[in-house]
C-alpha positions as CSV (number, residue, x, y, z in Angstrom):
1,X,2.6,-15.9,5.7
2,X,-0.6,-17.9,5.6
3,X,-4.2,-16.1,5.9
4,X,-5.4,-16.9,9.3
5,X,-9.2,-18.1,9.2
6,X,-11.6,-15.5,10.8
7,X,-13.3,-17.2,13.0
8,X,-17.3,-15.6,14.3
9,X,-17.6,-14.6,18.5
10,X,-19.5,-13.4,21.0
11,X,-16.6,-11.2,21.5
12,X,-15.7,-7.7,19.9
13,X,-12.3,-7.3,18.6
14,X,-9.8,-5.5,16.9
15,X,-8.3,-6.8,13.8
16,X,-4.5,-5.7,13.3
17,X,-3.9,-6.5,9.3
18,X,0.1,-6.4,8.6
19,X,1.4,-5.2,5.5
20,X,5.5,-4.9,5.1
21,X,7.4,-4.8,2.1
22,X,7.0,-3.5,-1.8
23,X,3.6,-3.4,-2.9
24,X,3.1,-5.8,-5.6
25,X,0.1,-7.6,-6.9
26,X,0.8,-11.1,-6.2
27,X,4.5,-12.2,-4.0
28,X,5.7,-12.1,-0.4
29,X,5.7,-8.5,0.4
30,X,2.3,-6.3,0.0
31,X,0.6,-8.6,-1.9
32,X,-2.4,-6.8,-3.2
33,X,-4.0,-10.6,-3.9
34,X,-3.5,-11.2,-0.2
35,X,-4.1,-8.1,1.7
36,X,-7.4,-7.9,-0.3
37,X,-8.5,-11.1,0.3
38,X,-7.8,-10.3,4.6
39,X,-9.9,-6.7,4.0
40,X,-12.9,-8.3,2.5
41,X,-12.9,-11.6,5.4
42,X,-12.9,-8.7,8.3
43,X,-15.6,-6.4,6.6
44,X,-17.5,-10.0,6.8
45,X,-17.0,-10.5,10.7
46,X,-20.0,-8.7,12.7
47,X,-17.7,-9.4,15.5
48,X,-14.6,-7.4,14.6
49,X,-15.7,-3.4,15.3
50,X,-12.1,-1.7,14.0
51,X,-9.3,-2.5,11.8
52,X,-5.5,-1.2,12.5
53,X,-4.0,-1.5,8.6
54,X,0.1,-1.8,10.0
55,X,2.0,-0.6,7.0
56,X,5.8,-1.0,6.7
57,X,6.3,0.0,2.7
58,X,8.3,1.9,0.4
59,X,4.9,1.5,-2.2
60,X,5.5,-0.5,-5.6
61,X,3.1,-1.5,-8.5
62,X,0.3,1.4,-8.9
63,X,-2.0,-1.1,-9.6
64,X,-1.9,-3.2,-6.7
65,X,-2.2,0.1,-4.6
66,X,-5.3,1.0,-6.4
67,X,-6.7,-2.4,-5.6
68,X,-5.7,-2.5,-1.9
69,X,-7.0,1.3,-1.4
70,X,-10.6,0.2,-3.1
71,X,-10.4,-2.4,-0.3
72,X,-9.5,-0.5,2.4
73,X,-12.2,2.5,1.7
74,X,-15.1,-0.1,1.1
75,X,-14.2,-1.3,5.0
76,X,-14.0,2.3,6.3
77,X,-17.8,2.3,5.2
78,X,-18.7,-0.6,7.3
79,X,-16.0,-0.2,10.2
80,X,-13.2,2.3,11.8
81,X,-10.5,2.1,10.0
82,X,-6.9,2.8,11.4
83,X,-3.5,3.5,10.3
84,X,0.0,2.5,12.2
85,X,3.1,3.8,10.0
86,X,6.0,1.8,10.8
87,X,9.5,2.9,9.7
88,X,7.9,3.6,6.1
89,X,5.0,4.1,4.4
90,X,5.4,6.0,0.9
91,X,4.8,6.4,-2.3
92,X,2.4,3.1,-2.7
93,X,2.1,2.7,0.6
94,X,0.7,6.1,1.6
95,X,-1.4,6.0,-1.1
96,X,-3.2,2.8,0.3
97,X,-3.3,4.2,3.5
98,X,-5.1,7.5,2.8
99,X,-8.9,6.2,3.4
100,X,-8.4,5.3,6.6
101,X,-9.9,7.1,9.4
102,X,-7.2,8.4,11.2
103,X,-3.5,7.4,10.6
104,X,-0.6,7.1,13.0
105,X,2.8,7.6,11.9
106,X,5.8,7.3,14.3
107,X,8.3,10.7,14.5
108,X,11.0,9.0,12.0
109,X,8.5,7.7,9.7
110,X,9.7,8.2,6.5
111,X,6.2,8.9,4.4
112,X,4.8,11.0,1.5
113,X,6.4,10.4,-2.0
114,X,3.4,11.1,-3.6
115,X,4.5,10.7,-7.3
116,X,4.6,8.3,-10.0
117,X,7.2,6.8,-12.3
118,X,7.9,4.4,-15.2
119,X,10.7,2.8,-16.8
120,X,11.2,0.8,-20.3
121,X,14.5,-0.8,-21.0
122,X,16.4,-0.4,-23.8
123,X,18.2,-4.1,-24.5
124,X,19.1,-3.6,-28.5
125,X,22.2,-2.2,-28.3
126,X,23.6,-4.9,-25.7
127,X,22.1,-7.6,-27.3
128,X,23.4,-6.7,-30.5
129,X,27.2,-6.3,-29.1
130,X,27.4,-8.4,-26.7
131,X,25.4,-11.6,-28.3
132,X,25.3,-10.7,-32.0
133,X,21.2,-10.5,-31.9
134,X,19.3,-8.5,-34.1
135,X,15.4,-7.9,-34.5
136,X,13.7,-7.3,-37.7
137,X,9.8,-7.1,-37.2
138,X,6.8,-6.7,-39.1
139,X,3.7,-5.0,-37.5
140,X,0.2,-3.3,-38.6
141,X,1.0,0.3,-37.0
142,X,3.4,2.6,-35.5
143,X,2.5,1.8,-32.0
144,X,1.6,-2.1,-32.4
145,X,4.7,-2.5,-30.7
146,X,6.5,-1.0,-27.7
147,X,9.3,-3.0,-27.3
148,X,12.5,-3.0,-25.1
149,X,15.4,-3.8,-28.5
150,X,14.6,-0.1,-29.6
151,X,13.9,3.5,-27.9
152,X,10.9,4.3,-28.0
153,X,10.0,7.4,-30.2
154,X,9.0,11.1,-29.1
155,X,5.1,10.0,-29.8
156,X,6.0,6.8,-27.6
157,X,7.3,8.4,-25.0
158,X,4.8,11.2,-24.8
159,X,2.4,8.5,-24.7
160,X,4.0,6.9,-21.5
161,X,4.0,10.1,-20.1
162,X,0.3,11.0,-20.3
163,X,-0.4,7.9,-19.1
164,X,2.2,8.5,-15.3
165,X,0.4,12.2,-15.5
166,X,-3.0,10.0,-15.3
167,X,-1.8,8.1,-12.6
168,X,-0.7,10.9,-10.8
169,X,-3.5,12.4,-11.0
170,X,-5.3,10.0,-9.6
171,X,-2.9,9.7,-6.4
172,X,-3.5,13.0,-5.8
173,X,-6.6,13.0,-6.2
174,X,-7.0,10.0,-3.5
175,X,-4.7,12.2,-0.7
176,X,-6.9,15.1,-1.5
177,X,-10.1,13.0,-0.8
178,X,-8.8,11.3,1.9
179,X,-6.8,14.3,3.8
180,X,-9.6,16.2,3.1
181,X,-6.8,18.8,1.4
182,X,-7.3,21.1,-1.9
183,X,-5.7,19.4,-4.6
184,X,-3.5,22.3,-4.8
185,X,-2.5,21.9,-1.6
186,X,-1.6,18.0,-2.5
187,X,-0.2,19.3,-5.4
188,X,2.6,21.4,-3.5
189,X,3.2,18.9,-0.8
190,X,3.7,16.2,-3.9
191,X,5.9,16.2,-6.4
192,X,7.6,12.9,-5.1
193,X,8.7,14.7,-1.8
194,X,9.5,12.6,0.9
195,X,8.7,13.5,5.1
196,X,9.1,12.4,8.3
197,X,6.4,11.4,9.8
198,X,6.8,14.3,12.5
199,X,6.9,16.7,9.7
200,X,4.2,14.9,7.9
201,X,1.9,15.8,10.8
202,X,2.7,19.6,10.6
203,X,1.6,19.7,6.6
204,X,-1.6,17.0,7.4
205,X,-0.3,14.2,6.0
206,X,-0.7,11.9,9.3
207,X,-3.0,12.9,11.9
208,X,-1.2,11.8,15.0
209,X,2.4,10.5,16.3
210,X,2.4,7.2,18.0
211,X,2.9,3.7,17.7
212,X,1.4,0.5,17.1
213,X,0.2,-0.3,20.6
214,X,-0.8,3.3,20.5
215,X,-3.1,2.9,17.7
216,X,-4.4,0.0,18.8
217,X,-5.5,1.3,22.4
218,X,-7.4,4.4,20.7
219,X,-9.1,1.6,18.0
220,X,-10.1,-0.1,21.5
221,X,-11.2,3.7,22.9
222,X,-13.2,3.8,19.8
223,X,-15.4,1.0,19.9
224,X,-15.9,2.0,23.6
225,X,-14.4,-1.6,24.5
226,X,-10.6,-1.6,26.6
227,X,-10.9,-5.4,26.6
228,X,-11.4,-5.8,23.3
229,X,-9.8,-8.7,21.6
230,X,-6.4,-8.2,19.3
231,X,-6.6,-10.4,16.2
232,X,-3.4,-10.5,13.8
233,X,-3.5,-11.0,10.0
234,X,-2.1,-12.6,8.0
235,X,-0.2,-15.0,10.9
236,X,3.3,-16.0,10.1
237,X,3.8,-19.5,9.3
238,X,5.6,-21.8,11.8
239,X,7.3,-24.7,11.3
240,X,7.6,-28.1,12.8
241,X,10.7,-27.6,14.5
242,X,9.4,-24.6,16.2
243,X,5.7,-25.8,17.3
244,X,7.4,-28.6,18.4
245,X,9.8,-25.9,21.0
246,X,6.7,-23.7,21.7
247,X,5.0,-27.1,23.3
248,X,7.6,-28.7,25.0
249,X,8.7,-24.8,26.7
C-alpha cells in the first residue's frame, strides 16, 4: 500500500480509510504508523465531511491499538466517524473501532474478544539440550532481568499479570466509553468472548447490520450530500505491467 495524497476541493466527500490484517505498529497489515498518519491527513481536509474506518482484523499489539483509537476519537471531534466490520474486527480491532460514531458490522462478523494476553518464552532448556548453551549473568536486582533462558518467578509473573489486568482495564474501559455501556456490563460481555456480528447487535456491541456500501450511503445521508465524493485510503500500489493494461484496455 502507498498513502494516497489528500488532495483540497470544492467538493465534499467521504473518505473510506482501509485497515485489514493484524494490528501491529509498523508492517503491512494494520500499521498503527500508517493508519495514523491517513487519520490525522483527513482531520486536515475541510473538504472531507465523514470518514468510513473499514476494518478487517483479528487485533494484535495493544499498543498500536491504543495509538490508532487516540486517532480515530480526535477525528470523531472534528468529523462523523463510521465503522464497516468486514469478516472480522476483534480483540484489537474492536477496540480501535469503538470511538466511532456508529459502527456497522455484517451478520457473520466475527467481533468482540475484548481481552488481553501476554506470552514470554522460555528458550533455556532447548538451548541447553539441543545446542549445549548455558547463561550465567550478573545483574544489580531481582528484576533487572526478564529474560526468555529462565521462567520467570512467582513475583515476575504476578508482575506481568498486573500489568495485562491494566491493559484490560483500559479496553474495557474504552467499550464502556464508547458503547456508552456500564463497565459491568462490558465486564460480562468480555472476558475474551467472541460474537457475531448479528449477535453483537443484540448485546450493543455494533449498532447496525450492513455492509460497506451500506455504511457508506448513510455517511453520505449524513452529511446531507447523496453525491458526495468516495475517496479510498491508503490506495494499493500498482505496478508497471498493470498501468500499462489499464491504458491500453
Amino acid at each position: 500500500y502507498e498513502d494516497q495524497v489528500l488532495v483540497q476541493s470544492q467538493d465534499a466527500s467521504v473518505a473510506v480509510i482501509l485497515a485489514e490484517g493484524e494490528v501491529a505498529v509498523s508492517g503491512e497489515g494494520v500499521s498503527s504508523e500508517r493508519i495514523c498518519r491517513l487519520f490525522q491527513k483527513v482531520r486536515s481536509n475541510n473538504t472531507i465531511k465523514a470518514v468510513v474506518f473499514r476494518i478487517n482484523s483479528p487485533g494484535g499489539s495493544a499498543l498500536a491499538s491504543e495509538e490508532i483509537w487516540r486517532e480515530v476519537m480526535l477525528t470523531q471531534k472534528k468529523k462523523k466517524v463510521f465503522v464497516s466490520m468486514g469478516d472480522v474486527a476483534a480483540s484489537g480491532g474492536y477496540y480501535i473501532a469503538t470511538p466511532a460514531d456508529r459502527i456497522f458490522a455484517e451478520p457473520t462478523t466475527i467481533t468482540g474478544s475484548i481481552g488481553v494476553f501476554g506470552m514470554i518464552p522460555f528458550t533455556g532448556q532447548m538451548l541447553e539440550n539441543k545446542l549445549g548453551i548455558t547463561f550465567d549473568r550478573v545483574q544489580t536486582h531481582n528484576h533487572a532481568v526478564m529474560s526468555t533462558n529462565r521462567k520467570l518467578t512467582p513475583d515476575e509473573l504476578a508482575m506481568v499479570q498486573e500489568e495485562v489486568n491494566g491493559i484490560y482495564t483500559q479496553f474495557m474501559e474504552r467499550v464502556a466509553k464508547g458503547r456508552k455501556l456500564s463497565l459491568t456490563r462490558v465486564n460480562q460481555i468480555a472476558r475474551g468472548r467472541v460474537w457475531t456480528g448479528k449477535d453483537a447487535l443484540k448485546i450493543g456491541l455494533v449498532d447496525e447490520l450492513g455492509n460497506l456500501s451500506d455504511v457508506i450511503t448513510y455517511a453520505k445521508n449524513q452529511i446531507k450530500d447523496k453525491d458526495a465524493k468516495v475517496l479510498y485510503y491508503p490506495k494499493v500500489k500498482e505496478d508497471k505491467f498493470g498501468a500499462f493494461l489499464k491504458m491500453i484496455a
